[in-house]
N, CA, C and O of each residue as an XYZ file, in Angstrom:
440
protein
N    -146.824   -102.522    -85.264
C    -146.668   -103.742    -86.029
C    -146.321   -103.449    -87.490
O    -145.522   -104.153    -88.107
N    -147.020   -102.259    -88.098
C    -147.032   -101.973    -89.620
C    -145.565   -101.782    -89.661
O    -144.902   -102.438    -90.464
N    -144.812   -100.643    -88.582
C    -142.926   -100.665    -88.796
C    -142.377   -102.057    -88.665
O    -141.226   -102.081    -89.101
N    -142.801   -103.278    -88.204
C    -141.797   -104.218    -87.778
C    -141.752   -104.795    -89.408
O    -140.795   -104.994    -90.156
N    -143.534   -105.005    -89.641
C    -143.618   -105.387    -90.935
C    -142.416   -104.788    -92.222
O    -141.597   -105.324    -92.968
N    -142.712   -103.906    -92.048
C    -141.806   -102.998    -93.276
C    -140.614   -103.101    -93.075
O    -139.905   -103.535    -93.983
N    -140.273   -102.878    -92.319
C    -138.964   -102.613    -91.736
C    -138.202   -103.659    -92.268
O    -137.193   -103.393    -92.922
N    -138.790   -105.586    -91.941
C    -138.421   -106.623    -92.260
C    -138.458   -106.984    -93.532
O    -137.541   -107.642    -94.024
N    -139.640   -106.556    -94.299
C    -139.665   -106.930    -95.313
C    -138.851   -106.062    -96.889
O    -138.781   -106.496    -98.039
N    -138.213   -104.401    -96.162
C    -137.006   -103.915    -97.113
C    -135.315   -104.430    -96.000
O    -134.302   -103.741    -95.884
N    -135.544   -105.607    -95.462
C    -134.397   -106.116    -95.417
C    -133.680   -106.306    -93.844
O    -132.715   -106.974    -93.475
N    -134.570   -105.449    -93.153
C    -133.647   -105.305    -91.510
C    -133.873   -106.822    -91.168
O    -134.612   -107.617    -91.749
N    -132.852   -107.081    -89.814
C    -133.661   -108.205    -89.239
C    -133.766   -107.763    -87.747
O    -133.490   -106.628    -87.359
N    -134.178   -108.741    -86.987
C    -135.023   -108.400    -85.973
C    -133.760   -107.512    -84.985
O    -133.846   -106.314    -84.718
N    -132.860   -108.231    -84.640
C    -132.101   -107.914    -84.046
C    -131.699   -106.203    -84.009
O    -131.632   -105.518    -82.988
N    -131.432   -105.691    -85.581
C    -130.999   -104.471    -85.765
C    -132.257   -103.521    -85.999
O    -132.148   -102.307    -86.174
N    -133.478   -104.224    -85.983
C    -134.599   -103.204    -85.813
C    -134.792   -103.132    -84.077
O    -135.115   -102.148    -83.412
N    -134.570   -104.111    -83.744
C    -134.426   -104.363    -81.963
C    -133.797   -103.139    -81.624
O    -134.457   -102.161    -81.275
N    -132.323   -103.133    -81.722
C    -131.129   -102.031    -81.370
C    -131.919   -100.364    -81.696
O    -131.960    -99.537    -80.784
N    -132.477   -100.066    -83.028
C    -132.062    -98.945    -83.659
C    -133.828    -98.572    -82.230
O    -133.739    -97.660    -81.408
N    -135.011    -99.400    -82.306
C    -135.875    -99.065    -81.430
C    -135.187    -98.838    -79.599
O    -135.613    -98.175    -78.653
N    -134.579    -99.295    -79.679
C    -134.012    -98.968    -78.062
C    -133.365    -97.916    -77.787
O    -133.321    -97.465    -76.643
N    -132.601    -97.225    -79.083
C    -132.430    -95.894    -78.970
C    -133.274    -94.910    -79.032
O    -133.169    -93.882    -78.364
N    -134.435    -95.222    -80.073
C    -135.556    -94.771    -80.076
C    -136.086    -94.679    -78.842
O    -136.181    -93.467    -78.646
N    -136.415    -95.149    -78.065
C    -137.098    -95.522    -76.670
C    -136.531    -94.360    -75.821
O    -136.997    -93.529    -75.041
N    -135.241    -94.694    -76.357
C    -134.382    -93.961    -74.592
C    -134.963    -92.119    -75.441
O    -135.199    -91.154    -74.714
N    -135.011    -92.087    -76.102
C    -135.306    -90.353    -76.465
C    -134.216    -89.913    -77.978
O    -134.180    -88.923    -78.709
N    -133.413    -91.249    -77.932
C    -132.214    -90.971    -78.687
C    -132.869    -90.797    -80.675
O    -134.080    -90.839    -80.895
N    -132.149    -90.670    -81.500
C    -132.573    -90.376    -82.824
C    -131.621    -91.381    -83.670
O    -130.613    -90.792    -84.063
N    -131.677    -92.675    -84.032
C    -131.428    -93.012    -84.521
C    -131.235    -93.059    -85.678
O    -130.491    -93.969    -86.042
N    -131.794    -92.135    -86.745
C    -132.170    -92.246    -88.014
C    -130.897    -92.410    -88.799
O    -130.914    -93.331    -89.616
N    -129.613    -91.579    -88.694
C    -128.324    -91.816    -89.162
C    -127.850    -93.106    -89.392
O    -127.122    -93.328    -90.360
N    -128.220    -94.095    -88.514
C    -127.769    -95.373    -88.134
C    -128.918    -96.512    -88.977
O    -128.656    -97.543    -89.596
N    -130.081    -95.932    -88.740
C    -131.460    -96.720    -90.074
C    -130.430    -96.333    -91.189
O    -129.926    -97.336    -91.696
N    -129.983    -95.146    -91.708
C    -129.845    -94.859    -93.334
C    -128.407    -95.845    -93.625
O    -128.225    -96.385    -94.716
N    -127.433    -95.974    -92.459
C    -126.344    -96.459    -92.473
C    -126.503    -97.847    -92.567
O    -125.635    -98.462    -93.186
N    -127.550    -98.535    -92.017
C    -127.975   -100.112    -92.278
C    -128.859   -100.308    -93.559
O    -129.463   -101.312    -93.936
N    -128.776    -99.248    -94.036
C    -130.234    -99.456    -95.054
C    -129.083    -99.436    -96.266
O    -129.072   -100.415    -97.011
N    -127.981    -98.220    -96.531
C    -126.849    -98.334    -97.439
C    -126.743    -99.621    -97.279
O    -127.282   -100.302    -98.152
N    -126.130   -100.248    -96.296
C    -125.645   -101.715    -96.201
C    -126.103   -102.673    -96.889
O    -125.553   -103.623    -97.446
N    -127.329   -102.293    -96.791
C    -128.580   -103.730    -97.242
C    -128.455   -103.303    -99.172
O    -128.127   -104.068   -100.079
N    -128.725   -102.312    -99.230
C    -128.464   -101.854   -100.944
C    -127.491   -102.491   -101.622
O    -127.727   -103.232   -102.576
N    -126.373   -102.253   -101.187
C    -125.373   -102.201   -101.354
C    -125.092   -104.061   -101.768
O    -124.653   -104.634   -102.765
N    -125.651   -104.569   -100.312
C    -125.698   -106.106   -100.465
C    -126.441   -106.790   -101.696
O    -126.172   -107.855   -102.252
N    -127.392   -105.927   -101.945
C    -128.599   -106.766   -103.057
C    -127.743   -106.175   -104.007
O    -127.323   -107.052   -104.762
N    -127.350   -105.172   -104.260
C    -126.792   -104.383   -105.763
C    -125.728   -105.443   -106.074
O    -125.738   -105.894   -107.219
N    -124.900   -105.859   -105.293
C    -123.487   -107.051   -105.251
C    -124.184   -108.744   -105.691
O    -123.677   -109.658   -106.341
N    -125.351   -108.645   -105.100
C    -126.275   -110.317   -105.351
C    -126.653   -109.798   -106.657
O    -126.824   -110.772   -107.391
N    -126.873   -108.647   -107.320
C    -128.076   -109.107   -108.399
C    -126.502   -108.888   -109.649
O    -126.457   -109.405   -110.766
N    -125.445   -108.050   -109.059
C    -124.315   -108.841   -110.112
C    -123.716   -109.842   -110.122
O    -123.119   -110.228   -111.127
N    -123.743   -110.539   -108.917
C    -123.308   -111.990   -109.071
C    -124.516   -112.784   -109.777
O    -124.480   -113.917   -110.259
N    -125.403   -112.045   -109.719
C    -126.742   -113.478   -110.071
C    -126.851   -113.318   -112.046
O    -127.327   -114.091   -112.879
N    -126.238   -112.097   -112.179
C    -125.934   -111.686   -113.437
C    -124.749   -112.584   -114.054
O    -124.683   -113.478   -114.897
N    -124.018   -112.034   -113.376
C    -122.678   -112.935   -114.166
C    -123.300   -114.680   -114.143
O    -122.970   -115.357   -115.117
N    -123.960   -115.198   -113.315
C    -124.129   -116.308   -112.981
C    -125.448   -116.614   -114.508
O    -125.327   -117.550   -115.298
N    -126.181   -115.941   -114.543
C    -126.922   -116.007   -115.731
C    -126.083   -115.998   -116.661
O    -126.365   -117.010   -117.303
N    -125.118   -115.440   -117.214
C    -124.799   -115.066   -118.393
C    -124.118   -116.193   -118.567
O    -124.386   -116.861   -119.565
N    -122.836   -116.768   -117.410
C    -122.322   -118.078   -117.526
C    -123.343   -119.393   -118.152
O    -123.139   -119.985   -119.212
N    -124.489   -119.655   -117.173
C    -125.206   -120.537   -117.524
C    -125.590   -120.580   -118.896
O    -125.576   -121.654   -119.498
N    -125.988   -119.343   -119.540
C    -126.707   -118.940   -120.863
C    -125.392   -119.670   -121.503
O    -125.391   -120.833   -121.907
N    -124.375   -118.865   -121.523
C    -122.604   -119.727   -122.550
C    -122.997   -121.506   -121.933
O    -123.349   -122.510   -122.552
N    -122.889   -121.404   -121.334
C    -123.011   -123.193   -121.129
C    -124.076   -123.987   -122.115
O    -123.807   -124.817   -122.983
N    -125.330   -123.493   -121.725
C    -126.139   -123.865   -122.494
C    -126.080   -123.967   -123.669
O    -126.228   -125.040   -124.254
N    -125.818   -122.698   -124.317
C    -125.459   -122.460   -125.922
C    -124.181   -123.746   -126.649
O    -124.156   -124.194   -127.795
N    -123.141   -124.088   -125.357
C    -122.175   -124.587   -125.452
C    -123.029   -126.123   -125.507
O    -122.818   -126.639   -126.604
N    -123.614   -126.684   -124.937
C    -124.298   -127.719   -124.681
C    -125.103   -128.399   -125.797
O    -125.079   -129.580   -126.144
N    -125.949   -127.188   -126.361
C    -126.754   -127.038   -127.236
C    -126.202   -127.554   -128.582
O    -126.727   -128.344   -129.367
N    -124.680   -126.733   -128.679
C    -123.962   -127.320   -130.100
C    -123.334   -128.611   -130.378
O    -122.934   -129.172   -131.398
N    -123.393   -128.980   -128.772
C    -122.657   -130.516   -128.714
C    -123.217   -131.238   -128.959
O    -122.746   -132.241   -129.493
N    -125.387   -131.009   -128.518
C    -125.883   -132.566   -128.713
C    -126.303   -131.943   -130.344
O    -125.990   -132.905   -131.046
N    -126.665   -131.209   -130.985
C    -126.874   -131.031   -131.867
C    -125.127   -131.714   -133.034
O    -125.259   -131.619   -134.254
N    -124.349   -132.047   -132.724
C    -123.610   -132.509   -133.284
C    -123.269   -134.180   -133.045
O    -122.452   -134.931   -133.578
N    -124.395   -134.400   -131.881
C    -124.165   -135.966   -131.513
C    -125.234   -136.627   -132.182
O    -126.123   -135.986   -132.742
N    -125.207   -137.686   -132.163
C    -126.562   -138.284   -133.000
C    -127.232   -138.589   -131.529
O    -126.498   -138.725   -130.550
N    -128.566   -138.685   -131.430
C    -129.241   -139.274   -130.382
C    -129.470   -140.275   -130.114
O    -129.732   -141.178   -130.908
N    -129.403   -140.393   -128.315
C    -128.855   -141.744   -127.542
C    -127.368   -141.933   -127.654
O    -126.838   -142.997   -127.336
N    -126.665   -140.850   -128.129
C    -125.065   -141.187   -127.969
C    -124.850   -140.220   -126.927
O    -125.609   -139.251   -126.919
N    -123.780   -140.318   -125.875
C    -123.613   -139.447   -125.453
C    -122.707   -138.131   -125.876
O    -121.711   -138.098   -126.599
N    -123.425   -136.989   -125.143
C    -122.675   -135.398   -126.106
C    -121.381   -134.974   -124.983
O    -120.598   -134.068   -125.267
N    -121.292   -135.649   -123.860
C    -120.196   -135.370   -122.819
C    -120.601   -133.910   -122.410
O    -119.659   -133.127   -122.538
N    -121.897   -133.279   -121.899
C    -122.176   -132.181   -121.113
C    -121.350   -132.683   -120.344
O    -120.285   -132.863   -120.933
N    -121.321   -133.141   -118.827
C    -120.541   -133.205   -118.000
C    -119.453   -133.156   -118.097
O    -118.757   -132.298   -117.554
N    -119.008   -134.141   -118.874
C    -117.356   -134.043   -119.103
C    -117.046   -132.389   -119.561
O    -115.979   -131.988   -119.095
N    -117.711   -131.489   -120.294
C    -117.368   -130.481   -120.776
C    -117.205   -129.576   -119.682
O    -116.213   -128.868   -119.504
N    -118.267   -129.629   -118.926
C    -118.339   -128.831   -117.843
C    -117.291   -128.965   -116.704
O    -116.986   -127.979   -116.033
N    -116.760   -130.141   -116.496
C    -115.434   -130.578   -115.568
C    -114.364   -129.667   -116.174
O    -113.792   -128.879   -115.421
N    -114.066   -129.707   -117.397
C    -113.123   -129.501   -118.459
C    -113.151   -127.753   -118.724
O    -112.281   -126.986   -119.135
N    -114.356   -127.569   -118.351
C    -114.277   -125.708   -118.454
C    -113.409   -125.294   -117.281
O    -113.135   -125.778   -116.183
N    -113.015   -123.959   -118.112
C    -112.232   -122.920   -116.924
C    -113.217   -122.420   -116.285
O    -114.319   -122.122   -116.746
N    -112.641   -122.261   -114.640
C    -113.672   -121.739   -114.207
C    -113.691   -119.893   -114.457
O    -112.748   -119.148   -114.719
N    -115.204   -119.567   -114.244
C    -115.696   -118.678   -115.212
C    -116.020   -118.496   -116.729
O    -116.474   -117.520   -117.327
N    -115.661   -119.687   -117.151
C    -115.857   -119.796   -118.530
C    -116.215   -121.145   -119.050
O    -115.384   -121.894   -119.563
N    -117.383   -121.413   -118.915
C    -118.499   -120.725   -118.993
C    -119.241   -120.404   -117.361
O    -119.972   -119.456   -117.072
N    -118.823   -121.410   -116.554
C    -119.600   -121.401   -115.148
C    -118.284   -120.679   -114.517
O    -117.192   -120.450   -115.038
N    -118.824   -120.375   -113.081
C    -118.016   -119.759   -112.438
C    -117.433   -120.624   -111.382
O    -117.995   -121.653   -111.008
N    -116.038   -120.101   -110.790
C    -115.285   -121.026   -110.299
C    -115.844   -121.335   -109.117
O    -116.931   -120.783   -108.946
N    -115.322   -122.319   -107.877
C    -116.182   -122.523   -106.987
C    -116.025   -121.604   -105.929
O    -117.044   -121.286   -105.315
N    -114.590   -120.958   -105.492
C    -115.092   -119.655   -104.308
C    -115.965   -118.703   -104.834
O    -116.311   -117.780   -104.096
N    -116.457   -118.770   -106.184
C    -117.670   -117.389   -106.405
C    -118.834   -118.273   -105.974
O    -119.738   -117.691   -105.375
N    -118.957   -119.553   -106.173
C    -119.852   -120.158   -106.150
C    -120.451   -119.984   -104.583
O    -121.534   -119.574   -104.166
N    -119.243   -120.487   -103.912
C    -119.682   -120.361   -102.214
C    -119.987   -119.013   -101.513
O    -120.728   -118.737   -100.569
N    -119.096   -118.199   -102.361
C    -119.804   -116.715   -101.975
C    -120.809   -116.452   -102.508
O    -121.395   -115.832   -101.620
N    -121.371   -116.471   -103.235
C    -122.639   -115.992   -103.864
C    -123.600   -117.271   -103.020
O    -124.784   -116.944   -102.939
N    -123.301   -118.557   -102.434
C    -124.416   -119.216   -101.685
C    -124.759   -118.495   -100.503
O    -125.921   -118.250   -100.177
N    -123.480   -118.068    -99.695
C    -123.455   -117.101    -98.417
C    -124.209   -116.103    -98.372
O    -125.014   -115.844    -97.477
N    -123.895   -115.217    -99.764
C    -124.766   -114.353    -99.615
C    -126.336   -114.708    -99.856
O    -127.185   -114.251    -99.091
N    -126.721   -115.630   -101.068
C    -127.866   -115.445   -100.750
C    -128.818   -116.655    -99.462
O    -130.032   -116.838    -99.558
N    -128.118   -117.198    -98.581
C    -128.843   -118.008    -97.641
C    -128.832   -116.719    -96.641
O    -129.934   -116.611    -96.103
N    -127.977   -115.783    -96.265
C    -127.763   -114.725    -95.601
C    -129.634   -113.493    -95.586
O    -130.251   -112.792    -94.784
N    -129.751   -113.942    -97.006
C    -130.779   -112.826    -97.008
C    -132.149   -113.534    -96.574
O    -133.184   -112.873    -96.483
């Protein structure tokens, strides 16, 4: 139980801890094939935590961008956040929407 635990919780899922134990079983040595799914999984989070980066840094420019608008509006007027945000390029400050849908994929995936 303690391997299924672990196993799941640095990233396998059931299925490919399923497979790599059935080779195990038969006498076979799977371990090449653990290190080869385990690169995979690295590899995947190392790619999420730079998209989740760039995605911070966008938001942070937005904000800052946001920040100077109502500070230049009087209050109860509107500062047009939205409108600004329609009006941005994408990536600048937010990111465009196929990064958007890839970066959802990946992280509903994990």
């Amino acid at each position: 139980m303690r391997l299924v635990r672990r196993a799941l919780a640095v990233g396998f899922t059931l299925n490919e801890l399923s497979q790599v134990l059935k080779v195990r079983d038969r006498g076979g040595a799977p371990c090449r094939k653990v290190r080869d799914l385990a690169i995979e999984k690295l590899s995947s989070i190392e790619a999420q935590l730079a998209d989740m980066s760039v995605l911070r840094d966008e938001l942070r420019s937005t904000l800052n961008d946001w920040d100077a608008r109502l500070a230049r509006s009087t209050p109860g007027s509107p500062a047009g956040l939205l409108e600004a945000l329609a009006a941005s390029e994408p990536n600048k400050p937010l990111r465009s929407a196929d990064a958007r849908r890839t970066l959802k994929r990946k992280v509903s995936k994990s």
